[in-house]
C-alpha positions, 0 to 999 in steps of 0.5 A, spaced: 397 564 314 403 560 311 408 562 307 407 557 301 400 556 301 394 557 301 388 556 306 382 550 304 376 550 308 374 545 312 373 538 310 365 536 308 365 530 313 364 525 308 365 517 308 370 515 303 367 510 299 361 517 298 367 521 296 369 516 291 362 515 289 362 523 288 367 523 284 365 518 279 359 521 278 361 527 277 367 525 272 361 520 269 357 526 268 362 529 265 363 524 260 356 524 258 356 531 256 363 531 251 360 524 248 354 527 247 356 533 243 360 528 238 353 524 237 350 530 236 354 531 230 354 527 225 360 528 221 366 532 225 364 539 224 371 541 222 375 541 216 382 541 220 379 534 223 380 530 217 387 532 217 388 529 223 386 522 222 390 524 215 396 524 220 393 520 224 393 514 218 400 516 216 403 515 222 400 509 223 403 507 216 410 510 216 411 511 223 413 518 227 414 523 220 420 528 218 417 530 212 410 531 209 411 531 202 403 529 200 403 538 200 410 539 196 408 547 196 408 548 204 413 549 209 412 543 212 414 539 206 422 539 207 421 542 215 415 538 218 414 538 225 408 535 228 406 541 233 400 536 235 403 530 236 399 527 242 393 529 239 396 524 233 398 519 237 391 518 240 388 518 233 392 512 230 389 506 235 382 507 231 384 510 224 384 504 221 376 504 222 372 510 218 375 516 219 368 518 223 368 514 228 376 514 231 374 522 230 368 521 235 372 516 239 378 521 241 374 528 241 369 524 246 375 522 250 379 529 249 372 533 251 371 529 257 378 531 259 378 538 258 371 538 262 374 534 268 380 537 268 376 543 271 372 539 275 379 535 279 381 542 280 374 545 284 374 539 287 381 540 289 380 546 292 373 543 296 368 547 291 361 543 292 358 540 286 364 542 281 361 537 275 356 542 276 360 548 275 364 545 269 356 543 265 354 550 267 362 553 264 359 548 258 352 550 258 354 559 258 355 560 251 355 556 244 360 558 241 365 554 247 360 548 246 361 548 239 370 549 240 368 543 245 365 539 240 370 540 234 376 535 234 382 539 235 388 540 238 385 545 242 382 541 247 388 537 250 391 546 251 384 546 255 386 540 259 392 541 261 391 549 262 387 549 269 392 543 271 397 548 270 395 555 273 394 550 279 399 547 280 402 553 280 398 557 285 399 550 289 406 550 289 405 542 286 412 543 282 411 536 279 405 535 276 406 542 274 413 540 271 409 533 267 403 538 264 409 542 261 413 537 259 407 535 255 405 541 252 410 542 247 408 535 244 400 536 245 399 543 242 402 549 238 401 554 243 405 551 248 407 559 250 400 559 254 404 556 259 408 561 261 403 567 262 399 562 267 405 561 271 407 568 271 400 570 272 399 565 278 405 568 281 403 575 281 395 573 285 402 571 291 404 577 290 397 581 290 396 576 296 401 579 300 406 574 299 413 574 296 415 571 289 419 565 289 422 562 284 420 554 283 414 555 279 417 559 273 423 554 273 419 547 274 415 550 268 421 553 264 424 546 265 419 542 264 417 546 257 425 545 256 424 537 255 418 537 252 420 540 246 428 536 246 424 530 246 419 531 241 421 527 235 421 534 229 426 538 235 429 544 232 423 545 226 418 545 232 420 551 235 421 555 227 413 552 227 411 556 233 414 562 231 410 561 224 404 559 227 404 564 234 407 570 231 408 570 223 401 567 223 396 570 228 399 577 229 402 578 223 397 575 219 390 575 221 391 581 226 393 586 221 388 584 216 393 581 211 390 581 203 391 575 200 390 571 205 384 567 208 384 564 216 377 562 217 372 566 221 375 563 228 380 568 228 376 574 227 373 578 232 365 576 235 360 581 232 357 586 238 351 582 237 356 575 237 358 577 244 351 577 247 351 571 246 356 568 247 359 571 251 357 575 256 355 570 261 363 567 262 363 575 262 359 576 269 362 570 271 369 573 270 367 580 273 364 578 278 369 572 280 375 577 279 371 582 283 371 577 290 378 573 289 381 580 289 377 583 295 379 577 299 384 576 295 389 576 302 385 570 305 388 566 299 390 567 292 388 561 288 380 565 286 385 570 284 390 566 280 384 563 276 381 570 275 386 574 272 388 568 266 379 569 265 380 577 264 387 576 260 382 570 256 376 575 256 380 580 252 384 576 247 376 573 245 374 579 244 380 580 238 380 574 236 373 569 238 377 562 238 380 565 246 373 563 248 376 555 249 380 558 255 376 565 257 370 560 259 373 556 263 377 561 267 371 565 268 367 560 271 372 557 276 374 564 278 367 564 280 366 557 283 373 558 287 371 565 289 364 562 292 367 557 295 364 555 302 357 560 300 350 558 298 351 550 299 348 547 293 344 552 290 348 557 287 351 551 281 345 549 280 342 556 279 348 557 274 346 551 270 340 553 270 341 560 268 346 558 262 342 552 260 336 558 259 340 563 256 343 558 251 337 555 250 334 562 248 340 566 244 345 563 244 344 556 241 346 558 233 353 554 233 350 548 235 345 548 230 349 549 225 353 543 227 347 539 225 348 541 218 355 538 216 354 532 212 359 527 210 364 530 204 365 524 200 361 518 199 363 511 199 360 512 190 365 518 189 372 516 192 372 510 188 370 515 182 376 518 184 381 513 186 380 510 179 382 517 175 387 520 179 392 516 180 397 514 186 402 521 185 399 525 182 399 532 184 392 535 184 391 542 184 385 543 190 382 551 190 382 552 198 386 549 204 381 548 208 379 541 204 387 538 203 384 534 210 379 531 206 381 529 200 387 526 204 382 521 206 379 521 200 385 520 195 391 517 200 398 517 196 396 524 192 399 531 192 396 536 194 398 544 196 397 545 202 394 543 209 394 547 216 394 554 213 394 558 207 402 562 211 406 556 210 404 555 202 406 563 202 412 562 207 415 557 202 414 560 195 410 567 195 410 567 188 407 560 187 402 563 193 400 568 188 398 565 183 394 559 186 390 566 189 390 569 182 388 563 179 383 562 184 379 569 185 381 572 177 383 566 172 386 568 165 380 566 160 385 559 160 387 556 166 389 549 165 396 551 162 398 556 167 396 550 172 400 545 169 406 549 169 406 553 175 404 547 180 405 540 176 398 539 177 394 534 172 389 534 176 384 539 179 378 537 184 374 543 189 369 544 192 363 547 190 360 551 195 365 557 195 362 562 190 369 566 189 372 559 186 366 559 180 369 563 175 375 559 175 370 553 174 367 557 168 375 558 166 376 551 166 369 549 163 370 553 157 378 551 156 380 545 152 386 544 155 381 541 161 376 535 160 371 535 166 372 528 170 367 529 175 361 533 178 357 532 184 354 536 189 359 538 193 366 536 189 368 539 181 374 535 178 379 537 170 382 532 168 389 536 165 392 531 161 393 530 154 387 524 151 381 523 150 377 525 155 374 520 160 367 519 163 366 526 167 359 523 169 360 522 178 356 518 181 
């Protein structure tokens, strides 16, 4: 066997001009898939996705930002770093339409991009069907659907870590050194990088090779120049501390009392974990299996397999891991496979995934049906003509910030992202705002007022332990109601009359 790589079976004779027709109707498939999760969804099922059309609009105002002073309260405000820049990047071409649609357009794009990424690499490596396996991978579990559809970040991280783990198992210094040139300017956790390589390393290893060192050092350099041409070096590497150490382990792993990160940061429930995840588990286990019983015939199943048991572990402490985990684990399984059972064996596993998502696992994307658009044209001009440019609003929960961004543009606002980088940057503001929120004083608006600067409070209504500050609110005379809809309640905190509370 040769020393620096590892053996493809034989070529299927083919002519080119099938091949490329092959191709093409793989990556059209492909495209079909991520455009229709974004048309099944009728507004973007995640609240950061208006945060980063916010961005988005900024940028295309402002040009690249070093400051983010629309949330005074947060880290970000005095030490901004745009930790998705590229993700922002492509969002500012279409965020002058509706936010909606430059969504939809560019989580179609990122989505298909994630998907063919896996395909190029099974196709790379002579998988039959790999379009197949990479809508089987879709198909296995709704819960990664659902992560597919949403638009976020996340999705370019899902693209470039396949093209990563194999250019590192094939020794392709050069893409592997573009891929992480770009991952510290598309996505937070560019780290990951490095474990794929270190992983792709020791399947060599476990092959019976001898390490080398030009992989580690292509990705460390290209890491190097990603992170010393993103516009916001150095506070880009602060904000990767705070995000993948202060904010994941320190935070949402130990459980901390006072701070809330959204569901996605829990771990799946046993019955959550049938059903979405135990099919990428069989395929994990089984993939890992095969790569490592013939692991001396060529490791590049078992570079792939060893990042699926990784993932499959993370994912069980925290559920976001699915958007790696799933992918991992069907290429383990595809690569393992390669050259038995023809066609068959892609179809089956369509097949299998789509009647077992169908039956128990369909649930996320059900709910991502159920989101409807926050603020309606009738409401935002109802806003805008009572709260003016400037003026800082004092919003009950992070999750919103993206939003009202779109909804009220030149306003302040607390914080966006994370609830961390407001307790980071003034912990007893932090406090109070978690105080106010979850046990008001019989009088809120004064403390408001003092503590924030805040004129205005404007919350969403669907979040019961936000309703006693409500309650506060409607029986203090320092607050006058200036709006209620079905999903949005407002307070006016200025001395004056009172203005038309009544919302469209």
């Amino acid at each position: 066997m040769d020393a620096t790589s590892s053996p493809l079976p034989p070529v299927p004779h083919a002519s080119p001009a099938r091949a490329r027709l092959a191709l093409a109707g793989g990556l059209l498939a492909l495209l079909a898939a991520a455009a229709a999760l974004q048309a099944w969804t009728p507004i973007p099922w995640d609240a950061d996705t208006a945060y980063h059309v916010a961005v988005a609009r900024l940028i295309r105002a402002q040009g690249l930002l070093h400051a983010f002073p629309w949330t005074p309260f947060s880290w970000l405000a005095r030490h901004y770093a745009d930790k998705e820049l590229l993700f922002h990047l492509l969002l500012v071409p279409l965020s002058g339409l509706d936010w909606v649609t430059d969504a939809k357009v560019v989580g179609a794009l990122c989505g298909f991009a994630a998907l063919s990424s896996l395909y190029l690499v099974l196709r790379a490596e002579r998988v039959r069907l790999g379009a197949v396996w990479a809508l089987a991978a879709l198909a296995s579990s709704g819960y990664f659907a659902m992560r597919l559809g949403l638009v976020r970040p996340h999705l370019l991280s899902m693209a470039l870590a396949p093209a990563v783990t194999w250019a590192a198992a094939r020794r392709r210094h050069g893409l592997l050194f573009a891929a992480c040139v770009a991952y510290p300017l598309a996505y937070t956790a560019w780290h990951t990088a490095l474990g794929l390589v270190a992983l792709a390393e020791l399947a060599r290893v476990a092959a019976g090779q001898r390490p080398r060192w030009g992989a580690p050092l292509a990705a460390a350099g290209g890491l190097a120049v990603g992170l010393l041409v993103h516009p916001n070096f150095p506070a880009i590497l602060s904000f990767f501390w705070i995000q993948n150490f202060q904010i994941l382990m320190g935070t949402a792993w130990t459980g901390m009392a006072g701070v809330e990160l959204g569901t996605e940061y829990l771990p799946f429930t046993p019955a959550e974990a049938l059903r979405f995840a135990l099919l990428p588990g069989l395929a994990a286990l089984a993939g890992a299996a095969l790569a490592w019983r013939e692991r001396r015939e060529g490791w590049v199943p078992l570079a792939f397999a060893l990042p699926a048991l990784a993932f499959g572990a993370l994912t069980f402490r925290t559920q976001r891991f699915v958007e790696y985990f799933v992918p991992f684990s069907f290429a383990a399984l595809a690569l393992a496979l390669r050259g038995r059972g023809g066609r068959a064996l892609p179809a089956a596993a369509l097949g299998i995934a789509l009647a077992f998502t169908g039956l128990v696992g369909r649930g996320p994307l059900e709910l991502m049906r159920l989101r409807l658009r926050d603020f309606s044209p009738e409401v935002e001009a109802h806003l805008r003509a009572r709260i003016p440019e400037g003026a800082q609003v004092f919003a009950c929960d992070w999750l919103t910030t993206g939003e009202l961004m779109l909804a009220l543009p030149e306003r302040r606002f607390l914080v966006a992202l994370d609830p961390v980088l407001f307790l980071k940057n003034d912990p007893e503001r932090y406090r109070l705002w978690w105080q106010l929120d979850h046990q008001p004083p019989p009088h809120p608006a004064l403390a408001i007022r003092e503590g924030f600067g805040a004129d205005f409070v404007v919350c969403d209504t669907g979040h019961p332990a936000f309703w006693p500050l409500f309650d506060a609110l409607q029986a203090d005379p320092g607050a006058r109601l200036l709006h209620r809809s079905p999903l949005w309640i407002g307070w006016d905190l200025r001395p004056g009359p009172a203005p038309a509370p009544n919302g469209p």
